[in-house]
C-alpha positions in Angstrom: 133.5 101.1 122.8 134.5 104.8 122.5 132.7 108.2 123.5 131.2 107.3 126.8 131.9 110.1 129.4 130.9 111.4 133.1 130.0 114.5 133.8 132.0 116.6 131.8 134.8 114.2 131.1 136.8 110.6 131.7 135.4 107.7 130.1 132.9 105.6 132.2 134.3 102.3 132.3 131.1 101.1 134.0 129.2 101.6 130.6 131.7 100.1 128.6 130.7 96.9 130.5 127.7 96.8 130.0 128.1 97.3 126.7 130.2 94.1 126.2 127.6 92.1 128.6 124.8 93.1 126.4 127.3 92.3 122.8 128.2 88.8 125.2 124.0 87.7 126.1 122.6 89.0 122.7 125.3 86.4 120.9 124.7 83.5 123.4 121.1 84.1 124.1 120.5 83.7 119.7 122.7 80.3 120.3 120.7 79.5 123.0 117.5 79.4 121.3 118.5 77.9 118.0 118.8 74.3 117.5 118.8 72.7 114.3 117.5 69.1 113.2 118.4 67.4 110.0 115.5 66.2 108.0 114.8 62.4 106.8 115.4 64.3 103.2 118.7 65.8 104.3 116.8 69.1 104.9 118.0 71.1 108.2 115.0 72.7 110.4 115.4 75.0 112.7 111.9 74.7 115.2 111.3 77.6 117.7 113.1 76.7 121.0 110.3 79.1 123.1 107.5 77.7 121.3 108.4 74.0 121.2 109.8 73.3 124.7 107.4 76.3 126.5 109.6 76.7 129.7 112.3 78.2 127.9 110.4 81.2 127.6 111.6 81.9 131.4 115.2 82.2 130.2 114.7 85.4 128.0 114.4 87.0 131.2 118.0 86.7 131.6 118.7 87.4 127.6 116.4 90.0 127.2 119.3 92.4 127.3 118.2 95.3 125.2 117.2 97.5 127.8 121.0 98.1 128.4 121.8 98.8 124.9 119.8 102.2 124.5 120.4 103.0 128.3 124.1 102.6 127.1 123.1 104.8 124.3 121.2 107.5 125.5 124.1 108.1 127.3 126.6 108.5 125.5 124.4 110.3 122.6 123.4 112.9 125.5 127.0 113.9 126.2 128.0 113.7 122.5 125.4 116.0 121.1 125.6 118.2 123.8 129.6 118.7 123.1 129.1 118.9 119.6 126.0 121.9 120.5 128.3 123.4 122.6 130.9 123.8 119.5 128.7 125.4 117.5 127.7 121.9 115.6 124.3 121.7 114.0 121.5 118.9 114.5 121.9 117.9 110.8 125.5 117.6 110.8 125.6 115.4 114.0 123.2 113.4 113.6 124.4 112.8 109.8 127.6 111.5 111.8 125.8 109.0 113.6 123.9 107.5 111.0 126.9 107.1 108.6 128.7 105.2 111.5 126.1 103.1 111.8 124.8 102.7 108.3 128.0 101.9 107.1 128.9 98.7 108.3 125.2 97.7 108.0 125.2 98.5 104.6 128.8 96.4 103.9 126.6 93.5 105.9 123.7 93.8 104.1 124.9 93.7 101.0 127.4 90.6 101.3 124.3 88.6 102.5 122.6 90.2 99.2 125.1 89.5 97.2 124.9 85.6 98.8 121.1 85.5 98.4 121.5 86.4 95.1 123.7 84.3 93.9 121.9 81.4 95.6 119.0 82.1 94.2 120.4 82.4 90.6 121.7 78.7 91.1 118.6 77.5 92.1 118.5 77.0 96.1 115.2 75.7 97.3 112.8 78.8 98.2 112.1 77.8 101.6 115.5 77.0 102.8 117.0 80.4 101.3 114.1 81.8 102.8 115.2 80.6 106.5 118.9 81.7 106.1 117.6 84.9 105.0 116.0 85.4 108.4 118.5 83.7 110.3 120.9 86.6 108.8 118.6 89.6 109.7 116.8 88.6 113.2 119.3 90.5 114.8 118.5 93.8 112.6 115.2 94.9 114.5 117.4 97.0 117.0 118.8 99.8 114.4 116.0 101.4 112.4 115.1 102.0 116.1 118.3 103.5 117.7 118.6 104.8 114.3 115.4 107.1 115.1 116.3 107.6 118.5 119.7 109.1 117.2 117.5 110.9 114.7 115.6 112.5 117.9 118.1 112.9 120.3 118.6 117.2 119.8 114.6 117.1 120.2 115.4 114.6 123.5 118.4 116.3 125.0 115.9 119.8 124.8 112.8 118.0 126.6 115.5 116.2 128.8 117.0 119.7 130.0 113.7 121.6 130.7 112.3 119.0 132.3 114.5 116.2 133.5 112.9 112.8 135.0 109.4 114.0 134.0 110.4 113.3 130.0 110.8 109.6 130.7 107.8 109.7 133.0 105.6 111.1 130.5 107.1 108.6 127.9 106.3 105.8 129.9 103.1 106.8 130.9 101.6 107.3 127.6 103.4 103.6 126.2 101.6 102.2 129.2 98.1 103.5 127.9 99.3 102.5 123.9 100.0 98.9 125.4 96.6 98.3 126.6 95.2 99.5 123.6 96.8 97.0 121.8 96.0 94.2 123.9 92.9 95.1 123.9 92.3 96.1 120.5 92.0 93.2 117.9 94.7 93.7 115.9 94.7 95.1 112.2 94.6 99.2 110.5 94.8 101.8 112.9 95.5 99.2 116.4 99.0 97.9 114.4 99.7 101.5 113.6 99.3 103.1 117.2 101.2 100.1 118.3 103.8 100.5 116.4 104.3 104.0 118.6 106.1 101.9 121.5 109.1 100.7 119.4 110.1 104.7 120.0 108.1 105.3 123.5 109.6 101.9 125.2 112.8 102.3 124.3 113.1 105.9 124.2 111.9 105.9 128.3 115.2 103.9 128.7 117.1 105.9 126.2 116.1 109.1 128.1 117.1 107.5 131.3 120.6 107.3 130.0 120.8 111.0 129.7 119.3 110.9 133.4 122.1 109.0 134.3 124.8 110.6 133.2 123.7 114.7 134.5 123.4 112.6 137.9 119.6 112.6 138.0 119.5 109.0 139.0 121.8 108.9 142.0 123.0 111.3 144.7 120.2 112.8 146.5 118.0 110.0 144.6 119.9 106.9 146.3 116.8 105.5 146.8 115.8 106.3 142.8 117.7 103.0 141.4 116.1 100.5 143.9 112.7 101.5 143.4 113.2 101.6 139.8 114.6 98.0 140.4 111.5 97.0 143.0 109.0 98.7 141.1 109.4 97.5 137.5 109.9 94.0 138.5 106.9 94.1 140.9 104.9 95.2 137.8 106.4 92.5 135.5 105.1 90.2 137.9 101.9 91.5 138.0 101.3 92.2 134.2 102.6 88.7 133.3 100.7 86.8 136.2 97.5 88.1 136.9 98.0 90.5 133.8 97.4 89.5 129.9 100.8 89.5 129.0 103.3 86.2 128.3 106.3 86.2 130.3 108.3 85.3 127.1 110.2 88.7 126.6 111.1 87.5 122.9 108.0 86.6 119.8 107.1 83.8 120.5 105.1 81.9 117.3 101.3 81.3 118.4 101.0 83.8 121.1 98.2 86.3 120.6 99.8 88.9 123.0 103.7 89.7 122.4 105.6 91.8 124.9 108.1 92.7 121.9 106.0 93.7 118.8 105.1 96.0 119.5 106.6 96.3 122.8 104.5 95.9 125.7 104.1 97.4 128.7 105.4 94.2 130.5 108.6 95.1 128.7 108.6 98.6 129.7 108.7 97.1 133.1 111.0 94.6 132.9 113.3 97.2 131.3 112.8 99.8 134.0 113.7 97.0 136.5 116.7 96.3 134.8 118.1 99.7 134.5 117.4 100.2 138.2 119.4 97.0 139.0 122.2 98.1 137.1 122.5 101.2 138.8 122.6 99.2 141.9 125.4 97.0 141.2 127.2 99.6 139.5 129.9 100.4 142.5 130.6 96.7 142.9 131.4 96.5 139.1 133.3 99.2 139.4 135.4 97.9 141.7 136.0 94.6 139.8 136.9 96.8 136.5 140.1 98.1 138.2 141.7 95.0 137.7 143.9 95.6 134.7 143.0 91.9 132.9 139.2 92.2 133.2 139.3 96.4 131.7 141.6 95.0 128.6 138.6 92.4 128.1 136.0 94.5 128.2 137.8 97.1 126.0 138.9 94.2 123.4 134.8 93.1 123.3 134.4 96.8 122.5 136.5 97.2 120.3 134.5 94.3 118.0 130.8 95.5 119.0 129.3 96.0 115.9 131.1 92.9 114.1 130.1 90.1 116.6 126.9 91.9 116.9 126.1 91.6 112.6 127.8 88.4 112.0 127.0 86.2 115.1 124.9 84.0 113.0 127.0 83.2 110.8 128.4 80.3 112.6 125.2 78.8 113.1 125.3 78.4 109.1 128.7 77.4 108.9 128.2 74.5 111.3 125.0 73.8 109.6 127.2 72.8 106.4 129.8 71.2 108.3 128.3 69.0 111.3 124.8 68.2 110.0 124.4 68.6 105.9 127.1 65.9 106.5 125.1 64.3 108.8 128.2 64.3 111.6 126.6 65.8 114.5 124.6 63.6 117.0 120.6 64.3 117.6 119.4 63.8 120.3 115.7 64.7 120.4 115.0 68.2 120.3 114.6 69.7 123.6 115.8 66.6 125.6 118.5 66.4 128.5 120.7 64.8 126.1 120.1 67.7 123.7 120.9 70.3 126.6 123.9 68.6 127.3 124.9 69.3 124.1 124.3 73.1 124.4 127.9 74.0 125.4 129.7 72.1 122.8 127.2 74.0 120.4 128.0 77.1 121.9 132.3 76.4 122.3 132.1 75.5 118.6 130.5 78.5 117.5 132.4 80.9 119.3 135.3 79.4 117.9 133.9 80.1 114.2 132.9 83.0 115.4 136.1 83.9 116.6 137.8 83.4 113.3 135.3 85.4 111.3 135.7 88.7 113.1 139.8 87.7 112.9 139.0 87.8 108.8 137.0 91.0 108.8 139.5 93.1 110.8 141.0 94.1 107.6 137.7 94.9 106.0 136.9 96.9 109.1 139.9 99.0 108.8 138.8 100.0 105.2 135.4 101.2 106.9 136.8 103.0 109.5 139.2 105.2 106.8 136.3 105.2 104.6 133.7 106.7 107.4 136.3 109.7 108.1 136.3 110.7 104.3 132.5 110.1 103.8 130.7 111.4 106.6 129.3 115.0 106.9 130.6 117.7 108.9 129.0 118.2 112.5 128.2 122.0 111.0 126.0 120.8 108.0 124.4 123.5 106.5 120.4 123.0 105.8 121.0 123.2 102.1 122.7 120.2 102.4 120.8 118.5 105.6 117.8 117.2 103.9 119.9 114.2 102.3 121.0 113.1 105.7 117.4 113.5 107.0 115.7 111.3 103.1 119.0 109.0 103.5 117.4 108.3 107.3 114.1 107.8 106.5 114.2 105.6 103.1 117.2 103.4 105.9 114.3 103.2 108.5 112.2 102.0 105.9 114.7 99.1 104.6 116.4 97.9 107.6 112.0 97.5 109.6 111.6 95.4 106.1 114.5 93.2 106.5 114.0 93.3 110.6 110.4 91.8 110.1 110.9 89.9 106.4 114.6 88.6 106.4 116.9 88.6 103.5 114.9 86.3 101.2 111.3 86.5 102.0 109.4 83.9 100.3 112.6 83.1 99.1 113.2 85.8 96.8 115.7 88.1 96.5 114.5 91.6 97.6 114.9 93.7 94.6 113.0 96.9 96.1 114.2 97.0 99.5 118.0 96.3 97.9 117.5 99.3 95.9 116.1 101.1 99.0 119.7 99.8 101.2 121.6 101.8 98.2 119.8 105.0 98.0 119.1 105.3 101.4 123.3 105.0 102.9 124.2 106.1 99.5 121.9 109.9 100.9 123.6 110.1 104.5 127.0 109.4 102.7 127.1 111.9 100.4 128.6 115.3 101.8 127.3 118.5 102.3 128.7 121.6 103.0 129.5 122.6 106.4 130.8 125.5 108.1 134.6 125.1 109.0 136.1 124.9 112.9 133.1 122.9 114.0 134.3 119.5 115.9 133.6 116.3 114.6 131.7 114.0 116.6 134.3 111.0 118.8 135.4 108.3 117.1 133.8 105.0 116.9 131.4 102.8 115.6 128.0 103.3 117.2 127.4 99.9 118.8 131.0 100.8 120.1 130.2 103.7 121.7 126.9 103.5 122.3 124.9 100.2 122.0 
């Protein structure tokens, strides 16, 4: 986790920890809520934690940790694009930056689990179980065609950010309040899904912005009372809108629920994310404290320094111990959702970290490759617009791919994606391929993009 900054310089070793406590809940909430069972045929299931046993649907209020992601990055993006302005860099050229170092290990990703679909496919691996590893392999992908956007945006954001400050995220949140209640009214269908689909960039753009809030100082100083009622206030209106109010207090999709407060999402997430950046800000000088210590700021910078890997790959164990502990019918069942099952939660969790563990281990070599590769490949910060509009196609075709493998998986219906493949190809293949620049202009910091900013 590179890039972050204060005002005007010195990294911000506060944001670097969130960082890794968002990398640390995302992993172990996805544990969490997964549990498999092994068929009478030998099959393995995997039923919906929040839907089968209902009162889990509490705990996502503690691994619904997304809200620090794009605070995280809003930061960071602010003070990156603002020193890359500053040099004379173009929007083109940076933002073609940030998508290559995003797009490029999400491309090596996506195409290994491709190249595995394919392959099982070919040898004739029943539809419905590739089907479920396909989606296992791609829940976690919803998050990037939206910070992907977001990045996209961000000259536009930093512009509306430094005319008018507090009142952007304000006005963001205001009008996703008024799309929520559309949709939850609405029935669903055409124009309603469209519309809705409006709040993947208003939710967690309002949070975005408030990174770049953050970090000019808007949220502190003369504020100090800003952060608690940002903390009071959004979870006072969580509790309304998911008591009294139509929306569920699951703040992850829940099978069988009419109302969702994540697709699109609601204004109950809105909320609860508002609450959680206030309470963040509140704690901050007592984390700060605790970061001094020279063992806990190697930690966090070693979690870093793996962002993006354990944040692409973290479901891979689940498979691996699949094959090992219950194709071979070697792990115990208790009945789903039991106390005896729950006990077994931390074994479940202690083994996959362990696998998880040694996968990033095996993948540090291939990540060295991707670094050295992203400094020949990526644009120039001073991309010239005869050049910009395959960075800006390359974008939009990504956006496209990754919302279809975000909402479809790897192998929907069982099938190997042959269009959307194609799509993964053309679309990192278009931000990849350089353009000219002008000469002398900085390039943008070093470092993966979940590194430095999600």
């Amino acid at each position: 986790m590179r890039g972050m900054e204060r005002n005007g310089g010195g990294r911000e070793p506060y944001v670097d920890f969130l960082r890794a406590w968002a990398i640390l809940l995302v992993v172990v909430g996805h544990w969490v809520i997964t549990g498999l069972v092994r068929l009478p045929d030998g099959e393995i299931s995997a039923p919906e934690l929040l839907a089968t046993v209902p009162w889990t649907q509490w705990l996502t209020l503690g691994f619904q940790i997304m809200p620090l992601f794009f605070l995280a990055g809003g930061y960071a993006a602010g003070g990156s694009w603002e020193r890359a302005r500053a040099g004379g860099g173009t929007a083109s050229g940076w933002v073609g930056q940030r998508a290559v170092r995003l797009l490029l290990p999400v491309a090596v990703y996506s195409g290994l689990v491709l190249l595995a679909v394919g392959v099982c496919a070919a040898v004739g691996v029943d539809p419905g179980t590739l089907a479920m590893v396909g989606w296992a392999m791609a829940m976690q992908i919803w998050f990037l065609p939206v910070y992907l956007l977001l990045s996209a945006l961000t000259p536009v954001l930093c512009a509306l950010h430094r005319r008018w400050g507090l009142y952007v995220p304000l006005g963001m949140g205001v009008v996703a309040s008024g799309v929520g209640w559309l949709v939850v009214r609405g029935e669903g269908g055409g124009v309603i899904d469209v519309v809705g689909a409006v709040n993947y960039l208003l939710v967690w753009g309002v949070v975005y912005q408030l990174g770049f809030c953050w970090r000019d100082g808007l949220l502190g100083g003369r504020r100090r009372g800003l952060p608690l009622a940002l903390a009071v206030g959004g979870g006072v209106g969580f509790a309304v809108l998911v008591g009294p109010g139509p929306w569920p207090v699951s703040l992850i999709l829940v099978t069988g629920q009419d109302v969702s407060n994540t697709n699109p999402p609601s204004v109950a997430m809105l909320a609860w994310a508002v609450a959680q950046v206030g309470l963040c800000l509140l704690v901050a000088s007592r984390v700060r404290r605790v970061l001094e210590r020279v063992r806990v700021a190697r930690a966090v910078r070693g979690l870093g320094g793996v962002s993006m890997t354990l944040y692409l790959w973290h479901m891979l164990p689940v498979l691996v111990v699949a094959a090992a502990f219950y194709l071979t019918d070697l792990a115990p069942e208790p009945r789903y959702g039991s106390a005896g099952w729950w006990a077994l939660r931390m074994p479940w969790l202690l083994v996959l970290g362990a696998v998880l563990a040694g996968v990033v281990r095996g993948l540090r070599p291939l990540e060295r490759r991707l670094a050295g590769l992203e400094g020949r490949l990526r644009p120039g910060v001073g991309l010239r617009w005869a050049a910009a509009w395959r960075v800006w196609a390359g974008i939009g075709v990504s956006v496209w791919v990754l919302t279809y493998f975000a909402g479809h998986g790897f192998a929907y219906g069982g099938r190997f994606p042959v269009a959307a493949s194609v799509g993964l190809v053309v679309g990192t293949g278009l931000v990849l391929f350089p353009g000219r620049t002008r000469a002398g202009v900085p390039a943008v910091e070093s470092g993966g993009v979940l590194e430095e900013a999600a």
